[in-house]
N, C-alpha and C positions, 0 to 999 in steps of 0.2 A: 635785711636787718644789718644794720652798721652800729660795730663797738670797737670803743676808743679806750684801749688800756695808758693808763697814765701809771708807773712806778718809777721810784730810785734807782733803781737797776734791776736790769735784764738780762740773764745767759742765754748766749755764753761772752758776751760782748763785757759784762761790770756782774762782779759777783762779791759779794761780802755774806748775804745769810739766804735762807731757803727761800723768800720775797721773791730773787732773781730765777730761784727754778721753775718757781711757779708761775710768775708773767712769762716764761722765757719757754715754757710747755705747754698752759691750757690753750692759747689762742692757737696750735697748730690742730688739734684734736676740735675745735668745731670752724675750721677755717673752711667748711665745705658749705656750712650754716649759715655763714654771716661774713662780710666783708670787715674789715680787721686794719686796724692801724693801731700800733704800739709809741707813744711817747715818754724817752728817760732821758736825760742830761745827757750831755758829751763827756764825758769823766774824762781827765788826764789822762787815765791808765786803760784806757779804751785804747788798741791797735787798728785806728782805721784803713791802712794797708791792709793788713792782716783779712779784715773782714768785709774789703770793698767797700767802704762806707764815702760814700760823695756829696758834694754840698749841693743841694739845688740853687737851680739858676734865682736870681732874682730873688734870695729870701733871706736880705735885709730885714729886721723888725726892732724899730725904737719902742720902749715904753719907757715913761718915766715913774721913781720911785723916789719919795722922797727932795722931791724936784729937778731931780737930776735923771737925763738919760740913759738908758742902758740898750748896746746895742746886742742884739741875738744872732742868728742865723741859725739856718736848718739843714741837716745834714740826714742823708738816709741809705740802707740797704735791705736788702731781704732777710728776715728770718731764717739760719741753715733752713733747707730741706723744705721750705713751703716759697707762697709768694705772698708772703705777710710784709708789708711795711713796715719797718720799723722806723721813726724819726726822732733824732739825737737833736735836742737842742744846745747849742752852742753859746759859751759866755764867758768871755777870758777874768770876768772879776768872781764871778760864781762856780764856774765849772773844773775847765779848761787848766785852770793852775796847779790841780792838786793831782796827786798821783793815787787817790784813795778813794772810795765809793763815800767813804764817812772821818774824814777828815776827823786826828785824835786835837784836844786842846785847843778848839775851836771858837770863839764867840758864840756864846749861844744866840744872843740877837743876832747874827751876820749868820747862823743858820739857820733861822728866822726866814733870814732875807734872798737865802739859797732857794727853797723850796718857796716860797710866796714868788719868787719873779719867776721860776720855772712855772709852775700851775697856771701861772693868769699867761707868758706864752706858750703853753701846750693849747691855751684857748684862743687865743689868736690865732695859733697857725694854724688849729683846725677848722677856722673859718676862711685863712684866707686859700687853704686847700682845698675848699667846698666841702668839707667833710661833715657832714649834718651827722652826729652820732643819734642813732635811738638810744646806746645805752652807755655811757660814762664810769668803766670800772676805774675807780681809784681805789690807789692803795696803802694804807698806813697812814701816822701822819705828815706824812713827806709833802702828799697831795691831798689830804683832808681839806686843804683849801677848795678844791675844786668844786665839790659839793654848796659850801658857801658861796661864793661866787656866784655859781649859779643861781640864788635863793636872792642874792644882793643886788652886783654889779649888773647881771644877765636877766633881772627875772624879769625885765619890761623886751628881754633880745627876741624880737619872733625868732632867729637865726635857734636858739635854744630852747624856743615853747614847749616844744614835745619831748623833750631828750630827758631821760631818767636816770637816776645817779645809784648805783651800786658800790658800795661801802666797803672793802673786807678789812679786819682785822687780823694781821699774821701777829701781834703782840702788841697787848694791850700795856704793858709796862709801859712806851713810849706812844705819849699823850700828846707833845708839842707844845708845848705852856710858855707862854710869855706874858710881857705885861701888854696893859693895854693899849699901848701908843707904838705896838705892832703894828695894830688896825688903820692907821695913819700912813704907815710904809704902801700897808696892800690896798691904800685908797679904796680900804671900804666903809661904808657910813656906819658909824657906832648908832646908832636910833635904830637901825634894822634887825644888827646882825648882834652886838653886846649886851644879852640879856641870858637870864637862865633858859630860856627854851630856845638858845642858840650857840656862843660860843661861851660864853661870860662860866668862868668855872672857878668858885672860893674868892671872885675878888680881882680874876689874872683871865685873861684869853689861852681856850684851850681846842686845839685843829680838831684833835679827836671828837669831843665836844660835839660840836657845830657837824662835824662830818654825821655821826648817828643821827644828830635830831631831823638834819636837812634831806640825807636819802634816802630812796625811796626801798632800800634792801641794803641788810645791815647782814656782812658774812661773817665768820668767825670759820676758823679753818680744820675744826674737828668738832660732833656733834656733843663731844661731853666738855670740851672746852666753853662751847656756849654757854653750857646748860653753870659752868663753877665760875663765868664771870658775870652772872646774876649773885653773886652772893658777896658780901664783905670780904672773904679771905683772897677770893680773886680777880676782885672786882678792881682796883686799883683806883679807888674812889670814885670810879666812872659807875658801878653796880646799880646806883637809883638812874641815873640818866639810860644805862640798860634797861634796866625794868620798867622803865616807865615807853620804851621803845618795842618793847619786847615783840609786838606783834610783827615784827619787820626783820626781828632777828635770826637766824638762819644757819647753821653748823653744818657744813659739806665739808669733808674731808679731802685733805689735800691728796695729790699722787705720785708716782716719780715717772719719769722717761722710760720705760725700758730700752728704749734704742740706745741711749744713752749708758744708764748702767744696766749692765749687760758684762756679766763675767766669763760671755761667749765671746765676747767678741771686744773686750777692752783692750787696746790699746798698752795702757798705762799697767799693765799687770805682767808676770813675769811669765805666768803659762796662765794660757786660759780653759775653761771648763764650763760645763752645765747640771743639774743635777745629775745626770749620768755619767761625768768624769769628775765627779767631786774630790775623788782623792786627788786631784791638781793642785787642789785647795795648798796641800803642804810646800810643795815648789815655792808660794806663793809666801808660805808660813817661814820657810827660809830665807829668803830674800828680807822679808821685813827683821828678822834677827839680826841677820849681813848688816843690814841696813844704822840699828841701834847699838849695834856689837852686843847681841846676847849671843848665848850657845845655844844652838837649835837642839830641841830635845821633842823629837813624836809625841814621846807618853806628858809632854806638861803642858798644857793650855798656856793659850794666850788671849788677854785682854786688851782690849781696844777703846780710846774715845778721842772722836775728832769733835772738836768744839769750840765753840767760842769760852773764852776761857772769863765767865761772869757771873755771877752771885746763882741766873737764874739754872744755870747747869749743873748743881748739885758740887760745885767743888768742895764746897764747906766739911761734906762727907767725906774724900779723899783727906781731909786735912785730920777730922776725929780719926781716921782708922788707921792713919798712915803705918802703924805699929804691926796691928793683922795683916796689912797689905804686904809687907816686905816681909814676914814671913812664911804666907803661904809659896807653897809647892806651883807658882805660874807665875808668869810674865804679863806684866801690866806697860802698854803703850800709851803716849799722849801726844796730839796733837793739836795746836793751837795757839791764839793767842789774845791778849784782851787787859785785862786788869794786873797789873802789877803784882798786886801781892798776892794772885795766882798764878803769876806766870813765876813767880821768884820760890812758892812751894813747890811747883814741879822741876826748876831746876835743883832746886835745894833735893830732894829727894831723886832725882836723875845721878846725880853726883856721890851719891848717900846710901847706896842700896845697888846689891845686886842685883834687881828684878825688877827695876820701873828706870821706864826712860820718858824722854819727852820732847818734842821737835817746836821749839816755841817760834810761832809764823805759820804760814798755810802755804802747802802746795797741792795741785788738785791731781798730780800723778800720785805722790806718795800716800795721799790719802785713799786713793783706789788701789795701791799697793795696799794699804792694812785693814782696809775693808775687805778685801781677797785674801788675806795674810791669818788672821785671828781668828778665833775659832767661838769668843762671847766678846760681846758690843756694850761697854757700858753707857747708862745714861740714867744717873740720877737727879733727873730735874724736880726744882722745886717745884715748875710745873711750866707746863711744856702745850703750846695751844695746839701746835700738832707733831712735828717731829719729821724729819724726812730720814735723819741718819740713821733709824732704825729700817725704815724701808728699806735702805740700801745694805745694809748691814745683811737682810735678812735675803735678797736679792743675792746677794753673795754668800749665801750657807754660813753665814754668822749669827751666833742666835743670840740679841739684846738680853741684857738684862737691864731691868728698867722701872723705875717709880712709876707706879698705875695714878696718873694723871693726865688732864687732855688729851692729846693723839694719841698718847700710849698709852691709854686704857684703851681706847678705841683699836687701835691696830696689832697691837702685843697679845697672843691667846697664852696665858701662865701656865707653866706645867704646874698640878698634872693632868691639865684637860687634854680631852680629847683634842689630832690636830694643837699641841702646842705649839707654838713658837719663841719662845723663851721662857724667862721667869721674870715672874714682878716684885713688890712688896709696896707699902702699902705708906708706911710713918716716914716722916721728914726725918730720919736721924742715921747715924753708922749703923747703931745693932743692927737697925732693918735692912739696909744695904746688905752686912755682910750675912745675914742666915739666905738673904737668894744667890749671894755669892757662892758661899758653902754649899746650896742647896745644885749648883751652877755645876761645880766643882764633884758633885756626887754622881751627878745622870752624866758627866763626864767619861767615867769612867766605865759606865753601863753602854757601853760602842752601840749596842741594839737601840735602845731608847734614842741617844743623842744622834744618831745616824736617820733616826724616824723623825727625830724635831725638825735636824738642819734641813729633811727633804719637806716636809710640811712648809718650811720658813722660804724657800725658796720657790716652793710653786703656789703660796700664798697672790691673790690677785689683787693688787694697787697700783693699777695702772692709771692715768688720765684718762683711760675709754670711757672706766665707770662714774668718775668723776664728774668728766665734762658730759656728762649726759645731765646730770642732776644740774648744773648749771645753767645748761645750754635751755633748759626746762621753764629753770627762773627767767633768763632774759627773755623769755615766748611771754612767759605772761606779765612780766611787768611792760612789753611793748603793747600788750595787748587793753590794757586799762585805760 
């Protein structure tokens, strides 16, 4: 069985959101299953020193768009730790120029035209690599093209008769919407592909769209995530085009690396530990104080959220409660960065308060410094299709507190169940935040309790093993049809 993953980025090589953990993880855990090639852009901010990455001999490829040529090349190296192919393709007017996975201030048409010439050459060069996929994972709408394509430009290609196209959704917020004289760029025929039981969405072309109705398995990345984007509130106008798809539709919960984070053996940490050297934890709870200029203090918790700093992250709450925030008795961390007039509340309040700081930008040491560092993980999303930083959070003796939506209803167990691993709550609002904060802040202090969470939280099992088995399941029988 041969599957050709196509994404935006891939870790560890382009990293922007959990997209890159997840194409950059599952294909090593069934690479024993199935023969494996990964296709992402060459991003600017790609080190191909760094990661051995080489251009193949000979792979030139013109396509034209718009009437005008564009030239590609293919560039490739292993997967760390497997013998996975990964191939970057290369493009100095699409790629190559920018030093970001998602370029801020962008033409929206000229991102259009990013991912539409990537898609159609990830398809070329999988043909002129002989690489006959059976199973075509795309992902998001970077590569919802792909799916089309194949239904349009390919469906007369014997090269692609048998080859099956798998869908996932890591965030249905972002749809891909343009107008229709898109379809003209991607030289695909409006008679086939511009119609409601294809792309055609309100009037405007939409990837997402066209990707659900065309493949042949439609993932969504936590099983209650599925189940709330069948409905108007999270449906994101896409919910009747779900439902009407539904039989295809599919909620497998994402999973994280353990080789990767691993608080036994991170790198990026200041002392490491495992449940049975947990009190290391505090070394670690120092270092991050150092680090923010708080005073380290044992008896006062510390809060954590590394995030992209956007509507869908719950800041809106940080913003109602700022008031109870900076008076309770703990330390509140922020890292991240994203919308303006988030990133301008947390400095305003960094600058304003004794007890909340904020690191505005990403670095991926410091961020495993305060996932080792803190002692509760906030995350109040408004909703969240699956969530990896609680994973990690909880992998690290950090116990989430967290809005019981998508992956974090699914992955998060609330005290006071049995086996907890954090606290949840329930409403879109601050009150709700702060009674599991409060409620955070009480088993805090109960050292028996919170010492039985953090060990539950930690030998909690979300690893890719159990993951990719469920996966690995669906490619058997969608090859098998």
């Amino acid at each position: 069985m041969k599957i050709l993953f196509a994404a935006a980025e891939v870790a560890p090589f382009s990293k922007a959101g959990g997209l890159a953990d997840v194409v950059g993880s599952l294909p090593k855990y069934i690479e024993n299953d199935a023969e494996i090639a990964i296709f992402t852009p060459l991003h600017g901010l790609i080190d191909v020193n760094k990661w051995g990455i080489k251009e193949l001999e000979n792979s030139s490829l013109w396509l034209t768009f718009n009437g005008m040529g564009h030239k590609f090349r293919l560039f490739m190296c292993k997967l760390p730790g497997t013998d996975i192919n990964v191939f970057f393709v290369h493009n100095d007017w699409y790629f190559s120029c920018f030093k970001d996975v998602y370029p801020k201030w962008l033409d929206p048409k000229y991102e259009h035209e990013r991912y539409i010439a990537f898609s159609l050459a990830t398809m070329e060069y999988a043909k002129l690599l002989n690489f006959r996929a059976d199973i075509i994972h795309a992902n998001d709408w970077h590569t919802a093209m792909i799916p089309v394509y194949l239904h349009s430009n390919y469906r007369f290609d014997d090269y692609w008769k048998n080859t099956k196209c798998v869908f996932e959704i890591h965030n249905l917020a972002y749809q891909g919407v343009w107008f229709e004289d898109v379809l003209d760029f991607a030289n695909m025929r409006k008679d086939i592909v511009y119609n409601e039981w294809g792309v055609e969405h309100y009037g405007k072309v939409n990837w997402m769209k066209g990707a659900i109705n065309y493949s042949d398995k439609v993932i969504a990345v936590s099983p209650t995530y599925a189940k709330e984007i069948l409905t108007g509130e999270y449906g994101e106008g896409m919910d009747y085009t779900l439902r009407m798809n539904q039989g295809k539709l599919v909620g497998i919960l994402n999973g994280i690396d353990y080789d990767i984070f691993n608080p036994k053996t991170d790198k990026n940490i200041v002392k490491r530990y495992d449940v049975k050297s947990v009190k290391y934890k505090e070394e670690n709870k120092k270092k991050v104080c150092e680090e923010f200029g708080l005073t380290y203090n044992p008896d006062r918790p510390m809060f954590a959220m590394v995030s992209r700093l956007v509507g869908q992250k719950g800041i809106d709450l940080i913003r109602q409660c700022e008031r109870e925030l900076k008076s309770l008795n703990a330390d509140f961390i922020f890292l991240g960065s994203g919308e303006k007039d988030y990133e301008n509340l947390l400095i305003w309040l960094s600058n304003n308060s004794s007890n909340i700081r904020a690191y505005i930008g990403y670095r991926g040491d410091l961020a495993n410094q305060i996932y080792a560092g803190c002692d509760f993980y906030l995350m109040p999303s408004k909703f969240e299709p699956c969530g990896l930083s609680q994973l990690i959070a909880m992998r690290y003796g950090s116990l989430p507190v967290v809005r019981a939506t998508g992956g974090l209803e699914d992955t998060v167990t609330g005290y006071p169940l049995n086996d907890s691993t954090g606290f949840k709550f329930w409403g879109y609002s601050g009150w709700d935040m702060m009674q599991a904060i409060y409620c955070s802040l009480s088993v805090y202090q109960d050292k028996y309790t919170f010492n039985a969470m953090r060990k539950s939280a930690m030998e909690a099992d979300f690893s890719w093993g159990r993951s990719s088995a469920v996966y690995l399941n669906m490619y058997k029988e969608l090859t098998s049809m």
